[in-house]
ZAMARGU-4260 file (C-alpha; in steps of 0.2 Angstrom, whole numbers, plus 5000, padded with zeros to 4 digits):
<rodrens>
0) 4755/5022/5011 | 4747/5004/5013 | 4751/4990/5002 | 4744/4974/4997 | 4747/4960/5007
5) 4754/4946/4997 | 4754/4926/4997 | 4772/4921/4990 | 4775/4902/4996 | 4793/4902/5002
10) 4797/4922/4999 | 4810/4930/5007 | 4806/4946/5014 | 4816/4954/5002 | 4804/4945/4987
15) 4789/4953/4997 | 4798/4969/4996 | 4799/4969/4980 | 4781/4963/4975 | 4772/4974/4988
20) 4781/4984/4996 | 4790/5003/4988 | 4793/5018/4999 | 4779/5033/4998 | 4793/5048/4989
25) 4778/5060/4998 | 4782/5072/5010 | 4789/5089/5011 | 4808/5094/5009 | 4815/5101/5026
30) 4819/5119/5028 | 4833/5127/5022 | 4849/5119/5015 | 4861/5129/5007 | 4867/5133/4991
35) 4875/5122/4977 | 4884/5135/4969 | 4903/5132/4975 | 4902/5114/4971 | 4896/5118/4956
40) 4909/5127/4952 | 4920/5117/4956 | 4912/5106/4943 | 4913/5115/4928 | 4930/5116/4932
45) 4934/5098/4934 | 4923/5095/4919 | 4932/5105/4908 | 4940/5094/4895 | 4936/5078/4904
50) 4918/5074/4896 | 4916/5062/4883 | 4899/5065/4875 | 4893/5049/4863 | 4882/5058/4852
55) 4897/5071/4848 | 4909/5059/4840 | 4907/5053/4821 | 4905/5035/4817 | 4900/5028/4832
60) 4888/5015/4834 | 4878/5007/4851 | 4890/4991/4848 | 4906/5001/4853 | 4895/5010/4866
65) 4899/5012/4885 | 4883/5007/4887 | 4887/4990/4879 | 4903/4989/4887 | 4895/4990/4905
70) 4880/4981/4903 | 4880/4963/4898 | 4869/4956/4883 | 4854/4941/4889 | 4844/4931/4880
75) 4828/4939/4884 | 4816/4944/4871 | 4803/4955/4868 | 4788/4942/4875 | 4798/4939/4893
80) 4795/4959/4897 | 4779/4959/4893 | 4774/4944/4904 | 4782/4955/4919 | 4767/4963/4929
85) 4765/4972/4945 | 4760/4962/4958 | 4745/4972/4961 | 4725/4968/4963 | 4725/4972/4945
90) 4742/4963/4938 | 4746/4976/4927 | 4759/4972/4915 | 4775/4982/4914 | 4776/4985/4896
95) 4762/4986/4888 | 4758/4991/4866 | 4773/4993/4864 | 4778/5007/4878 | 4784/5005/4898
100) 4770/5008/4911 | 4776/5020/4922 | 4761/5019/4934 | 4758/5006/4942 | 4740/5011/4947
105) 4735/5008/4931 | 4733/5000/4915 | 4740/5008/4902 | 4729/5013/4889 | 4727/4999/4873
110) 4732/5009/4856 | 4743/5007/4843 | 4761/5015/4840 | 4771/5018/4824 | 4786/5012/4830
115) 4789/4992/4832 | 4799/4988/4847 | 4810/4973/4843 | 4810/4955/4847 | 4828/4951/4854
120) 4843/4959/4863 | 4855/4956/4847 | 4840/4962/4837 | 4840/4981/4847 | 4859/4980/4848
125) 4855/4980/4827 | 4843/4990/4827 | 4852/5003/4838 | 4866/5002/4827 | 4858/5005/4809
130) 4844/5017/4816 | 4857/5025/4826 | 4858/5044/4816 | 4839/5042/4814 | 4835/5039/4831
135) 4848/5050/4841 | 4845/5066/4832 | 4825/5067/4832 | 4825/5061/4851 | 4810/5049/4857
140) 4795/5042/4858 | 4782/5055/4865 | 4768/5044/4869 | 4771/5039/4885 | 4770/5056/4894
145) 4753/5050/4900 | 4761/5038/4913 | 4766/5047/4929 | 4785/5043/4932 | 4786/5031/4948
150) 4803/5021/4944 | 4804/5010/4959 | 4788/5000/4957 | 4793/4997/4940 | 4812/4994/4946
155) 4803/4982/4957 | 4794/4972/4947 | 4804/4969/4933 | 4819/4964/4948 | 4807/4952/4957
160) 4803/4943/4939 | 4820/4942/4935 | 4824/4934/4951 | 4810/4921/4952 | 4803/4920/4936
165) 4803/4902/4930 | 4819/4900/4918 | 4823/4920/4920 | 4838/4920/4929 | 4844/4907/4916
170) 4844/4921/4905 | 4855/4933/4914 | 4874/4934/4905 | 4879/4932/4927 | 4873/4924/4943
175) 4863/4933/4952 | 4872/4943/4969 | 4867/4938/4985 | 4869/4955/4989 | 4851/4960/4988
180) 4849/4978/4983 | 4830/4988/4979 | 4827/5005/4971 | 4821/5019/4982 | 4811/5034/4977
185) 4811/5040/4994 | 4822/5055/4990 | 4812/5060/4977 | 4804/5075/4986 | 4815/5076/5003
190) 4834/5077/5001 | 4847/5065/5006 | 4853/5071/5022 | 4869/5081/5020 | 4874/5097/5030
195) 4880/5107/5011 | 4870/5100/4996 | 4849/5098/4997 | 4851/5083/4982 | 4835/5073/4978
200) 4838/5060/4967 | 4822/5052/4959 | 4825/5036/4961 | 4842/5028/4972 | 4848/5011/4974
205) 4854/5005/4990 | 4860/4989/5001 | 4844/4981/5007 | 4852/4977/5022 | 4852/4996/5025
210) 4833/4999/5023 | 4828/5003/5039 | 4844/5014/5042 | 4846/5033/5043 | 4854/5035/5025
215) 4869/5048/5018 | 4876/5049/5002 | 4889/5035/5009 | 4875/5022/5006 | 4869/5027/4986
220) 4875/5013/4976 | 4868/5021/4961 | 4852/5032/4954 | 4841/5035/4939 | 4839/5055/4937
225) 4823/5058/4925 | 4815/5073/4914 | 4804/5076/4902 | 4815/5089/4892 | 4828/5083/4878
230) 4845/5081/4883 | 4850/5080/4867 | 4846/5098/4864 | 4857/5107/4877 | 4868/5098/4892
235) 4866/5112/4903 | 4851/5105/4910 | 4846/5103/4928 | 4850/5083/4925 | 4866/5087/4918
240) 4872/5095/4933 | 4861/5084/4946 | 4868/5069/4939 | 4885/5075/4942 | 4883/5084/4959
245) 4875/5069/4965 | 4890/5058/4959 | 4903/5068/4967 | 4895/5067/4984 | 4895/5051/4981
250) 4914/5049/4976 | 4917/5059/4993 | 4908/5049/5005 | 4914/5032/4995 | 4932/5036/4989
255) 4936/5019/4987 | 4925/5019/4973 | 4932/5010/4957 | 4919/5019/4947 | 4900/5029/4947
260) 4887/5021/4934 | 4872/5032/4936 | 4858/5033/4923 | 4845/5047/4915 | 4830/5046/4906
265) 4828/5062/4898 | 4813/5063/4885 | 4810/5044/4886 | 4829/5042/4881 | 4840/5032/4892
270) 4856/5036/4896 | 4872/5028/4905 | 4885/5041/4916 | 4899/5034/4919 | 4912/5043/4931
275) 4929/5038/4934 | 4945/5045/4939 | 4947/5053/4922 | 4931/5060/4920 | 4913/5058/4913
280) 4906/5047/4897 | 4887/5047/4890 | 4882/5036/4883 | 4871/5035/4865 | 4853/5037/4871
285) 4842/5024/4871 | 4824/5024/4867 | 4814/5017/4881 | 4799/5011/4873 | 4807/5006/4858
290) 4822/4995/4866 | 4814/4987/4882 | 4827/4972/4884 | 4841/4985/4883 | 4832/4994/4897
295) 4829/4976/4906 | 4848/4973/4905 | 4853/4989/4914 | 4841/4987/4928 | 4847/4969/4931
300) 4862/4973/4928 | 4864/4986/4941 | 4853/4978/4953 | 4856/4959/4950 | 4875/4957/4945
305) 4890/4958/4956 | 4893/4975/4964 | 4909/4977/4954 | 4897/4981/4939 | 4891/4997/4946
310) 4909/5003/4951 | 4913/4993/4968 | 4932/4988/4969 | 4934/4970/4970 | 4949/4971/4979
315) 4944/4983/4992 | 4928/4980/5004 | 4922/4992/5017 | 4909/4986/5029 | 4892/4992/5029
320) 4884/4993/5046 | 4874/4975/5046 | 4893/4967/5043 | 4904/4978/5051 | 4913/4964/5066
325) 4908/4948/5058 | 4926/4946/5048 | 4934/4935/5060 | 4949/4935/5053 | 4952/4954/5053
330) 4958/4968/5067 | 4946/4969/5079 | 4937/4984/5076 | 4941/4985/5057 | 4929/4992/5046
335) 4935/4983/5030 | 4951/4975/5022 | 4960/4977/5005 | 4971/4965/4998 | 4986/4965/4988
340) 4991/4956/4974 | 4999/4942/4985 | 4985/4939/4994 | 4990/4949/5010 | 4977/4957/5018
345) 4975/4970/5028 | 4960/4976/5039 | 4957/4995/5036 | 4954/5003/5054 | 4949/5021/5046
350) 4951/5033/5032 | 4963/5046/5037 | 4962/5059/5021 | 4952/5061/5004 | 4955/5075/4992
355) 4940/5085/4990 | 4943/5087/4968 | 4932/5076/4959 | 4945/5068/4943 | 4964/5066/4946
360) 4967/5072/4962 | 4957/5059/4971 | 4968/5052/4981 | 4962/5043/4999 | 4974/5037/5015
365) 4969/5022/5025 | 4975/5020/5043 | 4976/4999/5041 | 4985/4986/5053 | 4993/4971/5049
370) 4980/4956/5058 | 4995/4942/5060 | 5006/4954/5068 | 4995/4972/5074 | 5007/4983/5066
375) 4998/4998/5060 | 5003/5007/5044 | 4995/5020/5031 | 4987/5014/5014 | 4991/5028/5001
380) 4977/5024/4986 | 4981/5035/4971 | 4978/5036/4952 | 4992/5042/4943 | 4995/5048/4925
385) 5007/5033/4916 | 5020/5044/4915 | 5023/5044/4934 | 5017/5027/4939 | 5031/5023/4949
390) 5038/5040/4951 | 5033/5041/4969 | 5040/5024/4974 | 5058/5028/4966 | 5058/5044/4976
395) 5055/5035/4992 | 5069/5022/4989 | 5080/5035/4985 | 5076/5045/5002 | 5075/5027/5012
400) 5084/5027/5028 | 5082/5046/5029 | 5075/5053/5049 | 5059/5062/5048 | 5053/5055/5031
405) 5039/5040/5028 | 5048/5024/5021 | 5039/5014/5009 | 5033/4996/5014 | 5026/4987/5001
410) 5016/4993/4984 | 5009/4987/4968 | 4998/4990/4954 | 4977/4987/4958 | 4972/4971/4945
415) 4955/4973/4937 | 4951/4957/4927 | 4968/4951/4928 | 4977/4969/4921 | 4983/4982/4928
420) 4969/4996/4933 | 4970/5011/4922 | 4956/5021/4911 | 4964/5018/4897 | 4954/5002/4898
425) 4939/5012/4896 | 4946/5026/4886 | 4957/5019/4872 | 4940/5011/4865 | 4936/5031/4857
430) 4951/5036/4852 | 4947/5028/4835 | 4931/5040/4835 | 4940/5054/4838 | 4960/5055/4834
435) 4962/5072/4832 | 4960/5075/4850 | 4970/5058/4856 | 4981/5070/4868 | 4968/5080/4875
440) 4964/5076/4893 | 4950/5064/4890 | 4962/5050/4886 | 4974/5053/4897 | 4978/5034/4904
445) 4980/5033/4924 | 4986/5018/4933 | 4979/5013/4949 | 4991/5013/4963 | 4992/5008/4980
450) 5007/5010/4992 | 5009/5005/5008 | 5020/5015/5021 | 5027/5019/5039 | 5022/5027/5051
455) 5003/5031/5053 | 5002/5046/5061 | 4992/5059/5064 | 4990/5076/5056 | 5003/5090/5061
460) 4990/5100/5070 | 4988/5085/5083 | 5006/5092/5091 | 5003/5089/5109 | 5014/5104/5115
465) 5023/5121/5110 | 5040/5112/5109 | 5033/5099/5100 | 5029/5111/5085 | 5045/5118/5085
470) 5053/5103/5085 | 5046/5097/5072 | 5049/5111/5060 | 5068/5109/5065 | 5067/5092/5060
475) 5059/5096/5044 | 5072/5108/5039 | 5087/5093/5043 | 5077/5082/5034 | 5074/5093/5020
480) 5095/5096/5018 | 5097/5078/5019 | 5083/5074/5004 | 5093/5089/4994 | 5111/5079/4996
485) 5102/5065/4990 | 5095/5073/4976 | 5079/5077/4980 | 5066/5092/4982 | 5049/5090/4988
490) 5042/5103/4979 | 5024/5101/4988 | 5024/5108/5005 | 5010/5110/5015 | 5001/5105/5031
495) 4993/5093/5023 | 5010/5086/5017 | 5017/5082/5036 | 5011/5072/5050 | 5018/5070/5068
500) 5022/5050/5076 | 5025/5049/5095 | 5032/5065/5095 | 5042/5065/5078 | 5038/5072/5063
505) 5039/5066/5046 | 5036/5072/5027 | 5024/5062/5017 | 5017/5064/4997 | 5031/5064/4987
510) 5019/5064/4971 | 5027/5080/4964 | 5043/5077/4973 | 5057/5079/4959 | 5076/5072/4956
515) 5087/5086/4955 | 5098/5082/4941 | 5116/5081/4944 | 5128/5098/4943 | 5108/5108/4945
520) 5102/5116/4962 | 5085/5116/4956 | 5072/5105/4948 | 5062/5110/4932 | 5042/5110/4929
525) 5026/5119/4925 | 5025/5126/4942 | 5021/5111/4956 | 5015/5116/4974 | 4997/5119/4985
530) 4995/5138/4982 | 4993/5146/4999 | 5011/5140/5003 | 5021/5141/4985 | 5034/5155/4984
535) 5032/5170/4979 | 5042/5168/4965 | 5037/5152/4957 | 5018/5158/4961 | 5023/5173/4949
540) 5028/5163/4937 | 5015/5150/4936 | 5003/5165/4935 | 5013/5168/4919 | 5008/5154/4913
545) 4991/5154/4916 | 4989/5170/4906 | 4998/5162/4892 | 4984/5149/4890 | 4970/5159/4892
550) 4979/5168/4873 | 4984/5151/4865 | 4982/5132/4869 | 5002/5130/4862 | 5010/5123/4876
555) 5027/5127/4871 | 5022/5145/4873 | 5022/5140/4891 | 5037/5142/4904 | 5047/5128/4913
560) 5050/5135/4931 | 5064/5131/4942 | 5061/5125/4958 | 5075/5128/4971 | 5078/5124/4988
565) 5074/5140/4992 | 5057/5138/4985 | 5052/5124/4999 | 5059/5133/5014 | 5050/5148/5010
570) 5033/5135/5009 | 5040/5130/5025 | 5040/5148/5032 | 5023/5152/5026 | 5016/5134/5036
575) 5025/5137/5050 | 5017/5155/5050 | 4998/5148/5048 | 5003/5136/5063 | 5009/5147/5074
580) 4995/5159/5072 | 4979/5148/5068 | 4983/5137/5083 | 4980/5143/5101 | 4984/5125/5110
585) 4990/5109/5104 | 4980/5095/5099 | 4972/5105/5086 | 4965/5118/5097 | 4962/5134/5086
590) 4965/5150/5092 | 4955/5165/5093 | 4951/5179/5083 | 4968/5189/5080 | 4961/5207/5076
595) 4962/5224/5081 | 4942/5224/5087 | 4944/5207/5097 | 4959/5214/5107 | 4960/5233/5106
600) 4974/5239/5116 | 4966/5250/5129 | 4956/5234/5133 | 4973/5224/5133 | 4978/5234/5147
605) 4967/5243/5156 | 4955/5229/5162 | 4970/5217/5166 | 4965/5205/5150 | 4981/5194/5146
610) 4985/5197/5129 | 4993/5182/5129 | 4978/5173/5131 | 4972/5179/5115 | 4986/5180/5104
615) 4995/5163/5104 | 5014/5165/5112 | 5021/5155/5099 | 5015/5169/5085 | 5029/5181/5093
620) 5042/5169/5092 | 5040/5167/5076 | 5041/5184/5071 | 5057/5185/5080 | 5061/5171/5071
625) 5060/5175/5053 | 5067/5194/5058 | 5082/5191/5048 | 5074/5179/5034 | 5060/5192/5030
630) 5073/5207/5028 | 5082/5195/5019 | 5069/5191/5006 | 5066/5212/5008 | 5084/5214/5001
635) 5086/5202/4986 | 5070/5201/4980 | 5058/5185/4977 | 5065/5184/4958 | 5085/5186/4963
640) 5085/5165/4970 | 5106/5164/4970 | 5106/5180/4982 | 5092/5172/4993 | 5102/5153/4994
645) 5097/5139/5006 | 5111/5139/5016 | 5105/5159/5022 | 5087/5150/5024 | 5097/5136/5036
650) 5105/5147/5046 | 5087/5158/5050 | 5081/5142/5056 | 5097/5136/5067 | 5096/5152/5076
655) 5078/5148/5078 | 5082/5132/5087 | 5095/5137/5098 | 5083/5153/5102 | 5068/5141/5105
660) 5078/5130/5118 | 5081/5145/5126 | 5065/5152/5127 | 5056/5136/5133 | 5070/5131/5149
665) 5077/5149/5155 | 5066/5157/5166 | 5072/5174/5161 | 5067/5174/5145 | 5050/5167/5147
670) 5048/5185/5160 | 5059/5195/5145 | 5045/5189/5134 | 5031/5191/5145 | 5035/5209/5143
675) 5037/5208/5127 | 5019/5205/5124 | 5016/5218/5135 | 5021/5231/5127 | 5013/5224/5113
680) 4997/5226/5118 | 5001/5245/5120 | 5008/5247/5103 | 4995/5237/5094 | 5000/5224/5081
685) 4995/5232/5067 | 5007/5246/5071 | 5024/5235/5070 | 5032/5233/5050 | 5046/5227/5045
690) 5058/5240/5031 | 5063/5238/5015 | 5080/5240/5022 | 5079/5228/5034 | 5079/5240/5049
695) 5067/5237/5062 | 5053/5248/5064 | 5046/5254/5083 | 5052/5253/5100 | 5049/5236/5103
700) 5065/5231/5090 | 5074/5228/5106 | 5063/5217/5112 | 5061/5207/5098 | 5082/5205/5097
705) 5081/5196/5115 | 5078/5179/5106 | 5090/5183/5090
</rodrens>
């Protein structure tokens, strides 16, 4: 596509971006892609109970808005947008007889209209608010569906007018950014590159710094989805859920994200959603054509103002590629900094982890170093309900000093405009719209946190030998006994939950760690854990609990559940197994398939294939490991927790340390072993089983005692 070339005295190239200049959204989406479906699942569950829907809630008016609150009132009026024009041959303007002009290839067709747009900002803020029933519940303007929907070149225009105008910028409520940013419909038809979700977003704001880059989801700042159908008639439209998929692969790539302000325009009604860490608000729709400076603001707004508008964290920066090693005064190699309320900075050197879930588990790790003096640590940045705002840091002071556990450095509470961080800042403004449902999710208040602690390790899985990983669990079990005589119980245990440092191992996350109340053995909750590893018995009584709410939303129908001491070692079993098995070699090496068609025994044997090759050695030590510990859960019973006591679950894992050392430095048993697999492979694993009595089952029972 060719544009005009234009004489602009003293323009940038950005300003001759904007005048002549829009990517062509032709062309044709690539070949497959694959489905939407699971994360659109994983949607509806996370927006259950965490939408706040404008138009739903009695009262409200455009003044107490979120729209309002985000974007920032000017003193533009009505005569200022119609002086915008294309910068085109044939100049057309931007708004036109009382209604946007969409295409710019045109001039909109002169003709009268029975609605009056108004003169002012304050004057639509009015308007909007005594119109408001009127205007919300019969939709829109419907005579603009002759114009052909092309965003950016009006995005374009009206940003270049704003920026150069004579006297415009004096209108804006802020000083314009000199971080230049344009509108893109270049995803329009072909999907922004991503190897799970095909999302095309019709028109997407970006760094122009990045233009000529290859661009992912980590470089939208914002988009404006559009349709022609009326949102306020159903939300299960294709917008809806485009708006919010498109968001959350946005949150993913861009975790440090304070907030997501995204737009619709659905039936010539324009809409604000605004994703945090709580959840979703819309906004009361705006007519287009009738409001045009309410429209104006957004798009400046968005485009013009500090990034911190559209959701940026000022106290966070990550570097795009055009900046990345120009910080002098960070790490070398640094991707950004974040710095805390003291002024101290540290340079971020990678993300380590990001929870996949969408609102209030998004929590991200940062490896970061210390520039004055290169020590490395991780960054923990969290949002967490008020109720446990510093939960996590008394927990780790009260297990400070403790081998094998992360100790806490420094932490404090992210400031926003000079108060703590939270959505109740956000949130608290609709509780007077809707107090009968005060309590529900929607307005539950989470504080931003950031902790910082050591070591920075690596993930568990990084164990650079077989010893290594056995090690490890040892310490994990000592550790674990000396959290307990200090009073407390993780109460979260999974791989995700442990890292290893210079060949040590350490717990991490204490976030649903529990104090363990004097005179008790166990801790109380509604059922705490990550589900592949929680005990079998607090995993049956959690499912209790989630039958009771599917009958009644009473929560004291619902059953507090003791967490033992137990309950965290048999976690500990079930990692330990998925380690043993999963990995075939250390340094995260998986193994291979472990089935009965992959290593039939006949094959095993008769054509000289090492079983031990494809079953990892470590998965038999296991078994012979946990001999006594399963017949022991076989005997009492996943329900009976005082027959099954911690002190039998410590005495399974010393004699798996003392059998381990001998395993790994007496050359006898390593043979005694090698013929253990042996007959292994002529028995077939899916032949061995452990009794309900606790007896052993199969010939090999002898074998297996070697290492008890």
């Amino acid at each position: 596509m060719t544009t005009l070339s234009l004489e602009l005295p003293g323009a940038t190239s950005f300003d001759l971006y904007l005048c002549g200049a829009s990517l062509s959204s032709a062309g044709f989406p690539p070949l497959g892609g694959r489905t939407v479906n699971t994360v659109k699942n994983l949607l509806r569950s996370e927006l259950d109970g965490h939408v706040i829907d404008e138009s739903g809630l009695s009262k409200m008016k455009f003044t107490n808005s979120i729209f309002h609150a985000l974007i920032p009132i000017s003193s533009f009026q009505l005569h200022h947008i119609e002086k915008i024009k294309y910068h085109k041959k044939d100049s057309s303007p931007v708004y036109i007889q009382k209604k946007w002009n969409f295409n710019h290839r045109k001039k909109s067709k002169m003709r009268d209209s029975d609605t009056d747009a108004t003169e002012s900002s304050s004057a639509e803020l009015e308007a909007l608010d005594f119109h408001g029933s009127t205007i919300f519940s019969q939709g829109t303007d419907r005579y603009g569906s002759d114009n052909e929907f092309n965003g950016s070149y009006l995005f374009h225009a009206i940003q270049w007018a704003l920026r150069n105008r004579s006297g415009y910028p004096l209108k804006l409520p802020f000083d314009i950014s000199p971080i230049e940013r344009y509108w893109s419909a270049e995803f329009a038809n072909s999907p922004i590159p991503d190897p799970y979700n095909t999302q095309k977003p019709d028109v997407a704001l970006f760094y122009y710094k990045n233009k000529l880059q290859d661009k992912t989801w980590a470089d939208v700042l914002s988009f404006v989805e559009h349709t022609s159908s009326n949102f306020a008639i159903t939300h299960d439209l294709a917008v809806y859920w485009g708006s919010a998929t498109k968001v959350y692969l946005i949150m993913r790539e861009q975790p440090w994200r304070h907030f997501v302000l995204a737009y619709s325009i659905c039936a010539d009604d324009l809409r604000a959603h605004y994703f945090d860490r709580l959840g979703l608000i819309i906004s009361l729709p705006t007519p287009i054509h009738k409001f045009p400076i309410c429209v104006t603001e957004a798009i400046a707004t968005t485009v013009l103002a500090d990034p911190q508008y559209f959701g940026l964290d000022p106290t966070i920066h990550m570097c795009i590629a055009d900046c990345q090693g120009t910080h002098l005064s960070l790490a070398v190699g640094a991707k950004g900094w974040v710095v805390n309320n003291n002024g101290k900075t540290y340079s971020i050197m990678d993300v380590l982890w990001k929870s996949q879930g969408f609102f209030c588990h998004e929590t991200v790790c940062y490896h970061v170093r210390d520039p004055t003096d290169g020590k490395d640590y991780v960054m923990k940045d969290c949002w967490v309900p008020e109720a446990k705002r510093y939960h996590e840091v008394a927990i780790l002071k009260r297990v400070h000093g403790i081998p094998n556990v992360i100790q806490l450095v420094d932490d404090w509470d992210v400031m926003y405009d000079g108060e703590p961080d939270c959505t109740a800042q956000i949130c608290d403004r609709y509780q007077q719209f809707d107090l009968d449902d005060k309590d529900d999710h929607r307005f539950c208040n989470r504080f931003h946190r950031w902790l910082v602690m050591t070591p920075c390790g690596e993930p568990l899985s990084h164990f650079s030998s077989r010893k290594e990983l056995i090690c490890a669990f040892r310490d994990f079990v000592v550790a674990h006994r000396l959290m307990v005589e200090c009073g407390i119980l993780h109460g979260d245990l999974s791989p995700n939950n442990f890292i290893i440092y210079e060949g040590n191992s350490y717990f991490i996350n204490f976030d649903h760690a529990g104090f363990i109340e004097e005179g008790k053995t166990s801790t109380i909750s509604f059922g705490t854990g990550t589900i592949p590893y929680t005990s079998m018995r607090v995993l049956k009584k959690m499912s209790r609990n989630a039958e009771t709410v599917k009958k009644t939303a009473d929560a004291t129908q619902l059953q507090q559940i003791e967490h033992y001491t137990c309950d965290d070692l048999e976690s500990m079993f079930y990692i330990f197994f998925e380690f043993v098995t999963k990995y075939g070699g250390a340094h995260d090496i998986v193994a291979p398939t472990w089935d009965k068609l992959a290593m039939p025994c006949c094959i095993a044997g008769s054509q000289g294939y090492d079983f031990h090759n494809t079953i990892p050695v470590n998965g038999l030590i296991l078994v012979a490991a946990m001999k006594g510990v399963i017949s022991g859960f076989s005997k009492t019973g996943t329900d009976k927790v005082p027959e099954l006591s911690a002190d039998r679950c410590r005495t399974d894992f010393d004699k798996l340390h003392k059998s381990v050392d001998k395993l790994l430095d007496i050359l006898e048993h390593c043979e005694e072993l090698e013929k253990m697999l042996e007959q292994w492979a002529k028995i077939g694993m899916g032949e061995f089983d452990w009794h309900v009595d606790g007896s052993d089952a199969g010939s090999d029972a002898g074998d297996i005692n070697i290492i008890l």
